[in-house]
N, C-alpha and C positions, 0 to 999 in steps of 0.2 A: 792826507786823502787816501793813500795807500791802505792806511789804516782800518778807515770805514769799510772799505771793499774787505777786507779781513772778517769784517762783525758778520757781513753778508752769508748767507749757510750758501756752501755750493749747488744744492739743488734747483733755489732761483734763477742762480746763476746760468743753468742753463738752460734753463726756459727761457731769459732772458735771450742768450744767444740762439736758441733755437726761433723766436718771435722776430729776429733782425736777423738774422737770413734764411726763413720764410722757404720759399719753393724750392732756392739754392742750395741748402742743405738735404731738401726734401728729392731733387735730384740725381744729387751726389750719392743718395745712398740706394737709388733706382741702377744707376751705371753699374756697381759693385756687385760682384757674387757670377757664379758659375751658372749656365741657363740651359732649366730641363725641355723635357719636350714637352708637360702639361704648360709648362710659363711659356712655352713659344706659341705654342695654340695658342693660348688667353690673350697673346699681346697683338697675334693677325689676327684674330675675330676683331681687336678693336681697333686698330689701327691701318690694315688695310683698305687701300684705295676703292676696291671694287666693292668691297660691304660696304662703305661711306655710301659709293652712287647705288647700291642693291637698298639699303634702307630708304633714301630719301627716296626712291621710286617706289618703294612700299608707303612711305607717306602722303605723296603723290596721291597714287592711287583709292586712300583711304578717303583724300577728301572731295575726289571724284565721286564717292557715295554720296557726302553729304549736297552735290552740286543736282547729282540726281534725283535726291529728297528735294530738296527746292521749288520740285513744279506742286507739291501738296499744298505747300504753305502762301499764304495772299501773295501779290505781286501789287505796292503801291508805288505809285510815281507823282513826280509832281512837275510838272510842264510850263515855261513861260514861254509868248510867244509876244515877239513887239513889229506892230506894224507899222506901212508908211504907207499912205496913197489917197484916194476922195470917195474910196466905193465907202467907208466908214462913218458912223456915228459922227457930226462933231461937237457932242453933249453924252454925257453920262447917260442919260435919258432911257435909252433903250436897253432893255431888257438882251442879254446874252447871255447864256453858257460856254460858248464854244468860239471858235474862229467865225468870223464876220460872215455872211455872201458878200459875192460881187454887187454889181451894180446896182449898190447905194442910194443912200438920197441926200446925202453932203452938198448935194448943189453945188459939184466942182471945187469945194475946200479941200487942202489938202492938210492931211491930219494928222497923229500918231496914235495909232491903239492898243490895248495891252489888254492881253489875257492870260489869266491865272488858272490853273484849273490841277486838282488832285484826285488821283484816278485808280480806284482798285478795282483788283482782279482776284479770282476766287475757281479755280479750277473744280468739278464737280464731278463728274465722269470722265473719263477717255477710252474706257473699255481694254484696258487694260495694259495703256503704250504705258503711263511714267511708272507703274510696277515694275514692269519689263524692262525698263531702263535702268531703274534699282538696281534690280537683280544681276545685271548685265554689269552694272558697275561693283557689287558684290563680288561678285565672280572674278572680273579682272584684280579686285586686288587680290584674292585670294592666289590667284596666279601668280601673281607680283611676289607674293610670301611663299609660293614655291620656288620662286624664281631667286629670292635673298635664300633661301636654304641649302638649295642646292651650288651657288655661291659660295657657300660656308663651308661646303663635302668639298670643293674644288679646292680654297683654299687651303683648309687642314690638310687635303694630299700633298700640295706644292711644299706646305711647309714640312712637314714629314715625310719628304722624298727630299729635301734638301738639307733637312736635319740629319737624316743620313748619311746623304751623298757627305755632308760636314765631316761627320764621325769617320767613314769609310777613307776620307782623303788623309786625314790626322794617320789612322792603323797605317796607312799604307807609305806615310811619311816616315813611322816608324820603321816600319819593314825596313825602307831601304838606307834609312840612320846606319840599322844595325848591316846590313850588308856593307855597309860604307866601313864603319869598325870592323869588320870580321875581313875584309880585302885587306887593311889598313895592317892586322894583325902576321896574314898571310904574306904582306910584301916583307916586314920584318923577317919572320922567320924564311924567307928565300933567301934573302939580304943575306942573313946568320950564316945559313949552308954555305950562300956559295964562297964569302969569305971565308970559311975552315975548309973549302973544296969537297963538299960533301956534295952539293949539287949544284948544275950548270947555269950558267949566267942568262940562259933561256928560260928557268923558273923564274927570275927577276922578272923579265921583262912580260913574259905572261902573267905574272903575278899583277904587275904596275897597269898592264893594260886592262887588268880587269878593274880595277882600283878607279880608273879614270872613267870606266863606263858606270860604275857602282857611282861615280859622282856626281854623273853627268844625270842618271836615273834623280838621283836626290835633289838636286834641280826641277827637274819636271813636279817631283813629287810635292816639294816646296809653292810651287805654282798652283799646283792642281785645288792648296789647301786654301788658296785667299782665295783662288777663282769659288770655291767651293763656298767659302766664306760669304764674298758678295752674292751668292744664288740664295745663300738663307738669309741676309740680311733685305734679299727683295723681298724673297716669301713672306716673309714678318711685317713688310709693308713701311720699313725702316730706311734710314739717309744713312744710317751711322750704325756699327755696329759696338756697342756701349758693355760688354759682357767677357768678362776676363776668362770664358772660356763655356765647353759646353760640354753636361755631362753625359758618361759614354753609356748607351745603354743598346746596344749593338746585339750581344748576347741575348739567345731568344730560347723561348719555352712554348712549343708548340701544345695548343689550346683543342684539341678536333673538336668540329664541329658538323652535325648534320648538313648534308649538302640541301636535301629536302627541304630542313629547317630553313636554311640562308635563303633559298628562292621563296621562302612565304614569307620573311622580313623584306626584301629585295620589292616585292610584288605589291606590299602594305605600305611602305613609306620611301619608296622613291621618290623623289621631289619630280620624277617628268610624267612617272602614273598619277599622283596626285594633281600635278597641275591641266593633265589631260582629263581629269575628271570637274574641275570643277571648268572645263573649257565646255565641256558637253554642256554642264550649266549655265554656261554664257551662251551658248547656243538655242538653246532652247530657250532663254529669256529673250534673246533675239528674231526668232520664231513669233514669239508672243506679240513682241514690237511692231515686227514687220505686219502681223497679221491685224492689228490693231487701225492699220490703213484702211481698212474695207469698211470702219465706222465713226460715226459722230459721233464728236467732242461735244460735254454742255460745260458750261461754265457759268460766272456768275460776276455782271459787272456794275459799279458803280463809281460817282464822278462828282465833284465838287468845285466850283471855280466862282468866277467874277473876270469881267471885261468893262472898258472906259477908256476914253480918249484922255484923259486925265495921267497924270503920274500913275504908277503902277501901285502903290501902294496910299493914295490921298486918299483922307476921306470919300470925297464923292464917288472916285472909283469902287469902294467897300460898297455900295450902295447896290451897286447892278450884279447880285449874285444868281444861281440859279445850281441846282442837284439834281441828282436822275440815279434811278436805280432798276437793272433789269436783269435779265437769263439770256443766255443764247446757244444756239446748235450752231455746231458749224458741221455742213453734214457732206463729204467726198461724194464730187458723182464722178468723175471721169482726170485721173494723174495722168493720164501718157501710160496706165499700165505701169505704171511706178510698183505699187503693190504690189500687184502680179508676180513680179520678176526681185522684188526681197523676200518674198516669202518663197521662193524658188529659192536664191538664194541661201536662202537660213535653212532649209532642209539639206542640200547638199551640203553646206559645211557639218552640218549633224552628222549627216551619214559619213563623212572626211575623217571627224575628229572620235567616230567609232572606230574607222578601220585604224585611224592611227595608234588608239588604244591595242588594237590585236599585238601591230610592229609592235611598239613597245615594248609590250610583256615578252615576245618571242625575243627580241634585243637583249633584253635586264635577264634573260632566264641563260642566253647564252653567255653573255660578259659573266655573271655568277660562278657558272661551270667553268669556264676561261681560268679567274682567278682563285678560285678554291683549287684547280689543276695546278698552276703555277705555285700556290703558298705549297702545296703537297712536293712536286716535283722541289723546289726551292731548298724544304728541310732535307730529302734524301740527298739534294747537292751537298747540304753544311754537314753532312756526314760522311759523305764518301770525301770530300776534301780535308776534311777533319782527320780522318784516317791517312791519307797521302799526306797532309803536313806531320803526324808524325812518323812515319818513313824516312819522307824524305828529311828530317833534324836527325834523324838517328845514323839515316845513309852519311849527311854530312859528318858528324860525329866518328865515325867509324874512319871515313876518308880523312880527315882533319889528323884523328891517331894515329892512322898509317904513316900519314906526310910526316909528323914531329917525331916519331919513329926513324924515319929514313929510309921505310921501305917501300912508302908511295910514290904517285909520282903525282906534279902538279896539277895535269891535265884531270888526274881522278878529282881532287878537290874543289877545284875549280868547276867541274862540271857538276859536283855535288852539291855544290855552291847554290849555283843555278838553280837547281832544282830546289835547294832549301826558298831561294827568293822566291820564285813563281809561284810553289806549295800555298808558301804565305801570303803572297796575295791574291792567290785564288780562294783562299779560306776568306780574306776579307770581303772578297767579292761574290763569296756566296752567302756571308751574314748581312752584305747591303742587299741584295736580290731578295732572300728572305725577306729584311724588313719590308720593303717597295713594294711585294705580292702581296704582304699581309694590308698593308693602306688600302692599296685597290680594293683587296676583298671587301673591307670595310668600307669604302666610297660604290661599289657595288652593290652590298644591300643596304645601303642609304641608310649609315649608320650616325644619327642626329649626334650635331656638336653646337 
């Protein structure tokens, strides 16, 4: 048997296995690999919660158009009604279309009667309400679709403020790794001294004491990285974080950009300018609606039935049919002032959803300048801390030769120390602020993802 599998070329062979474990292998190799920031976007566009409900309420909304279409096209129904009592027929005999009158000539028999009847409707005018309610429903989903857009700018900030915050807590685990090793270093050599009595059993113990706070920091920093972990494992819209790590891309290259420029991208494709424009829209469709109260509806109706104290569908019943085909106005004289006060109405939310447009733009033009100030201030930070980190590696360096030398003293090194730790994490803390300013700016001038 062994044998036969031998004749088999290995190529089938794994298509075969590939074909019997199907999705399981096809998962397995989804879990594996390092995850950039383009794959973590791609993965919360699909997989978060709020796009899921931001889509299906664009969906929603789309076939709230077609419900608005609906008054164009016929409206047929078809009606049974069965009665009981003596106002009725008790013979097929007579002639009906419709529901019976009362008071009969059954001669006090009591009877059962059935009417059939099928009944279209044809809409013909309305001056202008079910366009308006089109349009009106147009408009909202258009809304709707600024409203999943602007969703999508929220998200990709969340998840690239947390892909950072990731990166930044990783850098800053290292920092204090190595401060852990460089204490670890500095207790030996005090140890060294003071057994050949070079120096005082005081270096030990400030030595050791820094050592326990360097560890105790490493700790925190250890913490900071899962907690960091589970905030981009939300962003992504994930249960489980499946990604053997994430690559570092921290390091930045500032891009300038016209400030000008950013408020006419800012001003064109904001998802809350756009959806304030196509709300104007819905306004003024609502205008048209409201004002469509002040006239007559005609339409266009006819009717098909049969009625019989018989079974509902016997022969003799088939017998007593009757049709009818007409037009009608239906023409408002007096709502309670209904009108009046929608068409009030619809004006003032016009004039609302104008001035709200003014705010807007004054809002998106200051948030612009906000974040174009911060990505600017941000990069003069990752410089001036860039220069202080290396000072203060060179300060400690210097202090470190002194100490191995024997002509420092602990306190210089230890203090040098310090300064090499905080140098370095205020440089990480000025490449995460960096990244953070640069999103905003980009979630600012409604930069489509």
């Amino acid at each position: 048997m062994i044998g036969k599998f031998k004749k088999i070329p290995a190529f089938f062979l794994v298509l075969a296995a590939l074909w019997v474990l199907g999705p399981a292998a096809a998962g397995a190799g989804e879990t594996a690999g390092r995850l950039g920031l383009k794959e973590a976007i791609d993965i919360a566009l699909k997989e978060h919660p709020l796009l899921k409900q931001s889509r299906e309420k664009v969906s929603a909304a789309k076939y709230k158009i077609g419900s608005a279409r609906a008054a164009y096209l016929p409206q047929v129904t078809y009606t049974y009604n069965l009665y009981y009592g003596n106002a009725f027929p008790a013979t097929s005999g007579a002639v009906s279309g419709g529901p019976p009158g009362l008071g009969g000539s059954a001669g006090g028999v009591t009877t059962d009667y059935y009417v059939n009847r099928f009944s279209l409707s044809q809409l013909i005018y309305d001056f202008g309400k079910t366009p308006g309610q089109i349009d009106q429903s147009r408009a909202a989903f258009h809304q709707t679709e600024e409203d999943y857009a602007g969703n999508r700018q929220k998200v990709v900030l969340d998840v690239r403020v947390a892909y950072f915050g990731y990166l930044a807590a990783q850098r800053a685990r290292k920092v204090t790794e190595e401060t852990v090793r460089q204490n670890q270093e500095l207790v030996k050599q005090a140890q060294g001294f003071y057994e050949v009595g070079v120096k005082a059993k005081i270096d030990v113990t400030k030595a050791e004491a820094n050592l326990y706070t360097a560890e105790a920091e490493l700790i925190k920093a250890k913490n900071a990285v899962e907690l960091s972990k589970v905030t981009l494992m939300t962003a992504l819209g994930l249960k489980t974080f499946p990604f053997t790590g994430v690559e570092d891309v921290m390091e930045v290259t500032p891009q300038p950009r016209p400030r000008a420029e950013l408020k006419t991208q800012a001003l064109n494709r904001r998802p809350e300018i756009l959806r304030n424009r196509y709300q104007q829209e819905y306004d003024q469709a609502a205008y048209r609606v409201a004002r469509a109260g002040w006239f007559p509806t005609v339409s266009s109706l006819a009717a098909y039935g049969w009625s019989a104290a018989d079974a509902p569908f016997s022969s003799n019943s088939m017998d007593n049919k009757s049709w009818w085909v007409g037009a009608g106005v239906t023409l408002p004289l007096f709502d309670g002032l209904l009108t009046y006060h929608n068409v009030r109405t619809a004006n003032a939310n016009t004039r609302a959803t104008l001035a709200d447009a003014e705010v807007l733009s004054q809002d998106i033009s200051k948030e612009v300048d906000q974040r174009y100030l911060d990505v600017t201030a941000a990069w003069e930070l990752i410089r001036a801390t860039k220069k202080a980190l290396e000072a203060a590696r060179e300060n400690y360096r210097l202090a470190q030769g002194r100490y191995q030398v024997g002509v420092g003293s602990i306190i210089e090194v230890t203090d040098a120390q310090v300064q090499f730790f905080q140098a370095d994490l205020r440089f990480v803390q000025a490449l995460y602020d960096y990244r953070v300013a640069e999103a905003q700016l980009d979630k600012a001038i409604g930069k489509p993802f």
